[in-house]
C-alpha positions, -999 to +999 in steps of 0.1 A: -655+072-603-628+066-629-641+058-665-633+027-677-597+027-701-593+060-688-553+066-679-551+080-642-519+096-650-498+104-687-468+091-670-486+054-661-472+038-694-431+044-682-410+024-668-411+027-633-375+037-617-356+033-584-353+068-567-315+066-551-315+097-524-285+109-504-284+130-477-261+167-479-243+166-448-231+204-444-192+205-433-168+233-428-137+217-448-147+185-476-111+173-473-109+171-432-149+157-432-135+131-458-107+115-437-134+114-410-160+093-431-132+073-443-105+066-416-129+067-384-162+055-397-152+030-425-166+052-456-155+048-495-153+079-519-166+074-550-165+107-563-156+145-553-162+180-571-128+203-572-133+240-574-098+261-579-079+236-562-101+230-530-124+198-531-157+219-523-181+184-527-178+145-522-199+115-520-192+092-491-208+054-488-209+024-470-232-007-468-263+013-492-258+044-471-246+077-487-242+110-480-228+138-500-208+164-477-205+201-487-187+229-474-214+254-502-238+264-475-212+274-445-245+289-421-259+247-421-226+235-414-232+209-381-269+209-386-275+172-405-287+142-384-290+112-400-309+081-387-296+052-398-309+013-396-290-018-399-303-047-416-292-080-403-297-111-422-310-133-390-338-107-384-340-108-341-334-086-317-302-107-306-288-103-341-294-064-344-282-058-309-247-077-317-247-061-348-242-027-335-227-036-304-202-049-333-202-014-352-193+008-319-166-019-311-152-010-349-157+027-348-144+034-314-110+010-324-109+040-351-106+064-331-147+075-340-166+095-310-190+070-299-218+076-275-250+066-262-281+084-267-318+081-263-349+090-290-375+076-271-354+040-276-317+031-273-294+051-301-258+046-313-244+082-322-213+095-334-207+130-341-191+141-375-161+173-369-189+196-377-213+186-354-234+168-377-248+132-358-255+099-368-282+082-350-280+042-351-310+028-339-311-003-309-340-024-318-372-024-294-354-011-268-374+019-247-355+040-225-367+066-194-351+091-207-368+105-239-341+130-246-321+134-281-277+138-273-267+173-277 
């Protein structure tokens, strides 16, 4: 039993902060994964690291999702997935459903590989150049086949 007054931690007394994570997607060539992220899929760039000449890291974003690609660690290139959720403001089924029925009409007008795939429910995925996937989730929605897309 905890004493009375007694602090449970020396860090209890400091502001508590908002952890913002990102993702290292691992790509063969920043500059190609860049036009990617930003031309098919819709992605800003707010920043990017330039090592003798060649930009060797960048942050991509969209809508509160980030990732920061790197070509530092060639042996994980195409080995990210990222699961990714879309919050609709009209929280039903109906409204997620059109929402990324919405998103695959967009990213295939782009040019962006689209495809179905299955996680034990309905997925959205696109694969980055690499390899690396993007798993968008279909709400509530079971499927047979349990199988991930290769």
């Amino acid at each position: 039993m905890q004493d009375a007054g007694k602090k449970v931690s020396p860090f209890e007394d400091l502001p508590m902060t908002d952890w913002f994570a990102r993702a290292v997607l691992h790509v063969a060539d920043v500059e190609a994964s860049l036009g990617f992220y930003i031309h098919r899929l819709g992605f800003s760039s707010p920043w990017q690291y330039d090592e003798d000449g060649r930009v060797r890291v960048a942050q991509v974003e969209r809508q509160g999702c980030a990732f920061i690609l790197s070509d530092q660690w060639p042996k994980k290139v195409g080995m990210g997935l990222m699961f990714i959720s879309l919050n609709v403001e009209e929280n039903t089924h109906e409204s997620a459903v059109a929402a990324l029925d919405s998103l695959r009409a967009e990213l295939e007008a782009k040019g962006a590989p689209v495809k179905e795939g299955s996680w034990g429910y309905r997925l959205l995925v696109v694969d980055d150049p690499d390899g690396n996937q993007l798993f968008f989730n279909y709400p509530a929605e079971t499927t047979s086949d349990q199988s991930c897309p290769n």
